[in-house]
N, C-alpha and C positions, 0 to 999 in steps of 0.2 A: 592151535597157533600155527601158521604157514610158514615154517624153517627154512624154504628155498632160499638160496645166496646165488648172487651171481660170479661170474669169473673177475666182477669186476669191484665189487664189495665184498672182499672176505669177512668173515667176519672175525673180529677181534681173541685172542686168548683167551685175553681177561676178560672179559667180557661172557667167553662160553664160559670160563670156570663161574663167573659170579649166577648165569641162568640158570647152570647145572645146579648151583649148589643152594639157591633162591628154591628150585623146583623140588629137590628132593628132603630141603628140610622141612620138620612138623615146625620147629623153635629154632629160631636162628641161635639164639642166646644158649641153646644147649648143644653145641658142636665142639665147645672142648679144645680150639686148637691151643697152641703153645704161647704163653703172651710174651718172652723174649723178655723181661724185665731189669734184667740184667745188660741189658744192651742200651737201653733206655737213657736220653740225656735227662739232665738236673733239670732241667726247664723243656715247656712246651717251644717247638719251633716258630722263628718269628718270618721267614719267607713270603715273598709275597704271593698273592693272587695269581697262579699261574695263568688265569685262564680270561684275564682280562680283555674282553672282545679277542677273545679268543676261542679253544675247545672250548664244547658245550661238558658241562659235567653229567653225572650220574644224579648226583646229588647234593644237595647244600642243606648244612644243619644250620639251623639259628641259636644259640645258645650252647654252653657251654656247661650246664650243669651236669646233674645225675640223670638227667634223660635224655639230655644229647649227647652226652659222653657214651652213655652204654650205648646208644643206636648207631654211635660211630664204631665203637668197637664191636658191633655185632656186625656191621657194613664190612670191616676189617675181615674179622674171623670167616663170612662167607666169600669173601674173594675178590670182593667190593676195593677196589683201591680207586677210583673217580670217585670223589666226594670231598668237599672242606667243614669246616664248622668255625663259624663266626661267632663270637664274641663278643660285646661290647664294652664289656667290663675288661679291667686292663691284669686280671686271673681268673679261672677257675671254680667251678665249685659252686655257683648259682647263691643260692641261701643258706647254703653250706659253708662255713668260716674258721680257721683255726688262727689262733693267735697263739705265737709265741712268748712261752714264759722265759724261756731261756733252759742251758743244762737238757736241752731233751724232752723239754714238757710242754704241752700246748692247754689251753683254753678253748672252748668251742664256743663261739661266738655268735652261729647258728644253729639249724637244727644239729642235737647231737645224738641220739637214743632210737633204736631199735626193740622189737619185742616180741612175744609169740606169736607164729601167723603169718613173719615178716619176710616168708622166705626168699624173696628174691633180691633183698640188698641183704642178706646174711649168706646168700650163695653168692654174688658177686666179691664179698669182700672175702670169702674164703680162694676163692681165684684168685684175686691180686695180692694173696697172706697178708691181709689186715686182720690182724686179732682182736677181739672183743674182751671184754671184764663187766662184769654185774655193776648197775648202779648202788652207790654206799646206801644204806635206810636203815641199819639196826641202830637201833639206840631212840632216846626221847624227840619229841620235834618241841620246841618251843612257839606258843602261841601268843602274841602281841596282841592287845586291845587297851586302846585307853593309857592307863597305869598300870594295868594288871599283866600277869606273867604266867604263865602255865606252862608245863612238861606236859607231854601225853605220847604214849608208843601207839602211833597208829598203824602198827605194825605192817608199816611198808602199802597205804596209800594213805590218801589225804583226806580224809576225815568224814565223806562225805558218807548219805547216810545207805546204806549197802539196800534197804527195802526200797526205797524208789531207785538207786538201780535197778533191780532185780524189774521192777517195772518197766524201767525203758529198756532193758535188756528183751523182754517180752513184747514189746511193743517194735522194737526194733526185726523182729521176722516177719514183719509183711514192707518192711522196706531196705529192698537191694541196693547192696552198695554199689553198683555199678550202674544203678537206672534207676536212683530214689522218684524219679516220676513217674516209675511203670507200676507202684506201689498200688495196692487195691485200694486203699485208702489215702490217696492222694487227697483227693478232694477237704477230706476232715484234717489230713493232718497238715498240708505247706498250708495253711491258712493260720498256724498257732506258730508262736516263739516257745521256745525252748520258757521262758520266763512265765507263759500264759501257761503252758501244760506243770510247771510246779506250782504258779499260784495255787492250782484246785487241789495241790494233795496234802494244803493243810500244814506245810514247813514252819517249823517255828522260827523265832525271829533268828534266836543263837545258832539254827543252822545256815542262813542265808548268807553270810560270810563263808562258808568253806567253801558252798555252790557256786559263788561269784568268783572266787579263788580259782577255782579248778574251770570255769567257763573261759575265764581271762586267760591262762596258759593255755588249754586246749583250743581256743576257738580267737581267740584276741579280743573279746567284746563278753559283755556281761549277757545270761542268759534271757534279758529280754528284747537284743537284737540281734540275738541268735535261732534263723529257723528250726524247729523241732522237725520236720521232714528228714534236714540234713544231718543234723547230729545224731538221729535212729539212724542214719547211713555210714555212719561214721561209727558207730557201737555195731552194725551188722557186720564189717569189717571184722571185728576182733571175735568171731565166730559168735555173734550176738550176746555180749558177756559185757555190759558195764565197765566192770572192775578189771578186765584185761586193756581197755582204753584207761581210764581215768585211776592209774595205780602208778606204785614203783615195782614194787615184787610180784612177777611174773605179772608185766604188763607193758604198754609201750613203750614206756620208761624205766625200761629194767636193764639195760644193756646199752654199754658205751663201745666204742672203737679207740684202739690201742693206736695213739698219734693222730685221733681227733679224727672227726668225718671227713674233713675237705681232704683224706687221705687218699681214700676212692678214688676222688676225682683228678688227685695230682697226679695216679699211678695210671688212671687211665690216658689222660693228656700226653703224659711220657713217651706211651706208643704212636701219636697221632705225629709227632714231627711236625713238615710241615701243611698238613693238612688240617691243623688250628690255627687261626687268626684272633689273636686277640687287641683289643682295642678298636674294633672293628664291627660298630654297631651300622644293624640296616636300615636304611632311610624309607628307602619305598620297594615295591617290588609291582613290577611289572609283567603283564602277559602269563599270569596264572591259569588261565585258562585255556593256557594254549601250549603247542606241545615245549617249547621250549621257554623257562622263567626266567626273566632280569631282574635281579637283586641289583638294587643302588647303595653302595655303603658306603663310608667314610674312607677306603681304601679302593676305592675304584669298581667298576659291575663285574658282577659273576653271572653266568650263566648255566643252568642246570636242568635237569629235565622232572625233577622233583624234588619238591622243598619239605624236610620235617619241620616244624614250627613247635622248637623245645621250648618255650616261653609262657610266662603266666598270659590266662586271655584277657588282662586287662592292660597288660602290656602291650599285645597287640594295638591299640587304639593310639600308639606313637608312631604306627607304622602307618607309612599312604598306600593303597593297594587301587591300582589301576589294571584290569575296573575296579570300582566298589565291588565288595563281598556281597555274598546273598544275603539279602535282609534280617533273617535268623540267626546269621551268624555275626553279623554287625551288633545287632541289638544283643544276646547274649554276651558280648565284650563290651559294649556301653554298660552295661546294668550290670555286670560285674564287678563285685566289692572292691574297693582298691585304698582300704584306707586301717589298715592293722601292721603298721610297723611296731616293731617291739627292740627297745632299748634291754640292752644287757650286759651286767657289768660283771666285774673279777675281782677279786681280791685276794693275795696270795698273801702265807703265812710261811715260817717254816716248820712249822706242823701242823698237822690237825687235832689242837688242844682240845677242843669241845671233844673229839671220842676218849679221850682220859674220864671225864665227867657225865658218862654214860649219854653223851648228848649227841644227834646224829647230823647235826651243822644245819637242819633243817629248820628256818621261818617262814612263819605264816602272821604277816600282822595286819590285822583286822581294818583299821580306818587310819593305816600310814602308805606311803611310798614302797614298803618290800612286797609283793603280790605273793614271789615266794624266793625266799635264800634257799641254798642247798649247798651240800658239800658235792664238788666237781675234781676230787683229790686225781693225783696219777694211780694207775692200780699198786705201785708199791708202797703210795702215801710216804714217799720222800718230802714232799713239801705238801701243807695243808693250803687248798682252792675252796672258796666260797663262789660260787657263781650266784647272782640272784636276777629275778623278772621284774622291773623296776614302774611306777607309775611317776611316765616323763612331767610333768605337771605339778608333781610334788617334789621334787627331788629340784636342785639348783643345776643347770646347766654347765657350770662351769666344773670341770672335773674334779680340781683338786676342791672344791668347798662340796660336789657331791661325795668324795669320798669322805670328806669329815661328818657329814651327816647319815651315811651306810656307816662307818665304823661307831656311830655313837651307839646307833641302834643294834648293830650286831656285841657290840658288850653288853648292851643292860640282857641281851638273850643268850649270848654264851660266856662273857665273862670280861673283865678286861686286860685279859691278853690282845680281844679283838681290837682295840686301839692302835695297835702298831704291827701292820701289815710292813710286808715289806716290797711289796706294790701293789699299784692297781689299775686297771684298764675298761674301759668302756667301748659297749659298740653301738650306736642308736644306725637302726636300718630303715630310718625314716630320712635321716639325713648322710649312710654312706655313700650312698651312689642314685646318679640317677634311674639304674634300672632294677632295682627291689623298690619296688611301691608298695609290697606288701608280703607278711612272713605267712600267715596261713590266708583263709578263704573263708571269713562268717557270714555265707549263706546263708543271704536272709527270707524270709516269711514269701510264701509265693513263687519264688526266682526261679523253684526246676519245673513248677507246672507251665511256666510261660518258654521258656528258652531250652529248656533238658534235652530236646529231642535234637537242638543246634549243635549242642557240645562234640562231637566228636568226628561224624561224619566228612571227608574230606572235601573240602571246596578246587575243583579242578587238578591241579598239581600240586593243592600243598595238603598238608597229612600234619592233625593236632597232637602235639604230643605235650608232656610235661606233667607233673603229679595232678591236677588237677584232670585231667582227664583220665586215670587212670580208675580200672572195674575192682579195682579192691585196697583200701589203704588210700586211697586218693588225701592230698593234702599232708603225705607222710614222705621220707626218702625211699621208701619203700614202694609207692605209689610212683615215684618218680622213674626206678629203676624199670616195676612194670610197663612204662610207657614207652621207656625208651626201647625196649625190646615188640612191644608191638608198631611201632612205628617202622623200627625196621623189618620188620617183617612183610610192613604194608610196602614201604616202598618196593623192596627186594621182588614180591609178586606183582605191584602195578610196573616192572620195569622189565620183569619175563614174561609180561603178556603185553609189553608193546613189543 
């Protein structure tokens, strides 16, 4: 790189600290400086756009979740202060959602759980002191079907049958979670659903209910439009172990955060002042390919010399990009799933009576509206939380007649205490906003032999980040945090080597 300055272009402080400190980190995201937390306002800054046909910036984040929150704070921590992160949503926290119960306690309304493997949002949230607590599972799960009632300790997962795990567990080491297309068996395997590789192993009828249960929470879509490429990339993830994905105890869903996930992201925004914009979604974005980008938002253009793009890629396809993107990367955000929103409801008690009755608040009902209840208590179980995964289609839309139809069902399973909550709340994320089109990503049959190789590469000045692009956990908060730490890292070295 040619360092000459002239007497007439110094060059910048900030700007040498951020090249210095770009060039001699391995990991941005592991420098460790001090996050000042305590200094911190109650709310993100609302300031405007300084640089409105104005300075060119460093950088511009689109999104605001867990992948563009950490890429901002690792732009931070190295020295980076040119940079915004836009928003479109009028908070924080991307898929990530907490809702207040009141008294102190919240509800996760989005992804909430973490698990082994997950290091890099259980090191983040050890930086910003978010505490964790084990998800509740000891005690009976009640099973609905029909008329019928069952208890069973499935001692801490869901029932599914652990020898065809153990199978795609095995099956899942010739496909990397970071490049399930580089898999040697590509060919045989993104040509089968997840539903065509159980047909052949012979499932009986009574197990294809727990199958369909555990497909619809982990993936949003039952296993037969669910590709099996993807979901071996998704068990290769959890050190190729079935049961460390699809569990409670010791597995994805083994671990909560103390004041709910969107915790992360409140604590991270806190630092960012004003260099968050929220309610500030981007319209178009112009001249990517060239050295300096225009962003068109609803608050006026930005201009930056590199763009992360924290956002799902099928969100992409509401943006205008002048030029058109490269055909690979157009088409892999066309053909990108965009249709798994997930409704999810609350229902708070003032205790959690069911663990009196050795019961562990957990449903599973077979051919109704609960996919699955759980108890979502606080860790000291001061007030008893039912959280459940709802099928929108059966359940009535209007809240207060869906909650008389979840408390009927939640007595005939734990008792009727459940009849009188003493609230309840719902989130359907098909309908909160317009910018979650979708909670996970069920990659279907085919999609990474055709498009995989588009995924991540950067198109001109912008750089893909956001959990689906991420090489381990991808589709997790986990996966999100990864992303956001390699994004910046991309930009931080494409901005020391202009």
């Amino acid at each position: 790189m040619n360092n000459k300055r002239t007497a007439e272009t110094p060059l910048d402080p900030r700007r040498r600290q951020l090249l210095k400190l770009a060039g001699a980190s391995a990991a941005v995201g592991g420098l460790g400086l001090p996050l000042g937390l305590a200094k911190a306002a109650d709310a993100p800054g609302q300031a405007g756009i300084s640089n409105d046909r104005g300075d060119v910036l460093d950088v511009a984040i689109i999104g605001a979740g867990l992948a563009g929150l950490t890429a901002a704070r690792d732009l931070q921590q190295a020295g980076c202060q040119s940079f915004v992160v836009l928003e479109a949503r009028d908070r924080v926290g991307g898929r990530t959602l907490n809702h207040d119960l009141g008294s102190g306690h919240v509800s996760e309304a989005g992804g909430q759980w973490i698990g082994p493997g997950q290091t890099a949002v259980a090191d983040l949230a050890r930086e910003l002191e978010v505490d964790t607590f084990p998800s509740h599972y000891q005690g009976n799960t009640v099973i609905l079907g029909g008329d019928g009632r069952v208890e069973v300790d499935l001692k801490g997962t869901f029932g599914t049958d652990e020898t065809l795990g153990a199978k795609l567990s095995e099956l899942s080491r010739d496909v990397p979670c970071g490049a399930p297309w580089k898999s040697p068996r590509l060919a045989e395997l993104d040509k089968l659903s997840a539903g065509d590789w159980l047909a052949g192993q012979g499932i009986k009828p009574e197990d294809r209910a727990g199958w369909n249960a555990s497909f619809l929470l982990t993936c949003g879509v039952t296993p037969a439009k669910m590709g099996l490429l993807h979901f071996l990339s998704m068990i290769n993830s959890a050190s190729c172990n079935y049961m460390k994905l699809d569990s409670i105890k010791d597995s994805a869903q083994g671990t909560r955060f103390v004041g709910g996930s969107q915790a992360l992201s409140v604590k991270m925004a806190r630092q960012l002042g004003d260099k968050l914009r929220l309610s500030c979604p981007v319209r178009r974005i112009d001249d990517w390919d060239r050295d300096v980008v225009r962003l068109h938002t609803d608050q006026g253009e930005v201009r930056a010399r590199r763009v992360i793009m924290a956002i799902h890629p099928a969100l992409c396809n509401r943006l205008q990009f002048n030029p058109p993107l490269p055909e690979g990367r157009a088409a892999l955000q066309r053909a990108w799933p965009a249709h798994s929103p997930a409704r999810k409801t609350v229902m708070v008690y003032p205790r959690p009576f069911w663990r009196d009755k050795g019961l562990n608040g957990h449903v599973i009902q077979v051919d109704g509206p609960v996919i699955w209840a759980y108890d979502n208590s606080p860790p000291g179980a001061e007030i008893g939380v039912i959280n459940a995964f709802i099928t929108n289609a059966m359940v009535a839309s209007d809240p207060q007649q869906a909650q008389r139809e979840l408390t009927a069902i939640y007595a005939r399973a734990l008792g009727d205490e459940a009849l009188h909550p003493q609230a309840y709340s719902e989130h359907d994320w098909g309908l909160a906003d317009p910018w979650t089109i979708t909670c996970v990503s069920p990659i279907p049959p085919g999609f990474w032999s055709a498009h995989g190789e588009a995924l991540r590469p950067p198109c001109g000045n912008l750089f893909w980040s956001g959990t689906e692009t991420a090489d381990i956990w991808a589709g997790y908060m986990d996966g999100a945090v990864r992303s956001g730490h390699h994004s910046a890292l991309q930009v931080l070295n494409a901005l020391r080597r202009a």
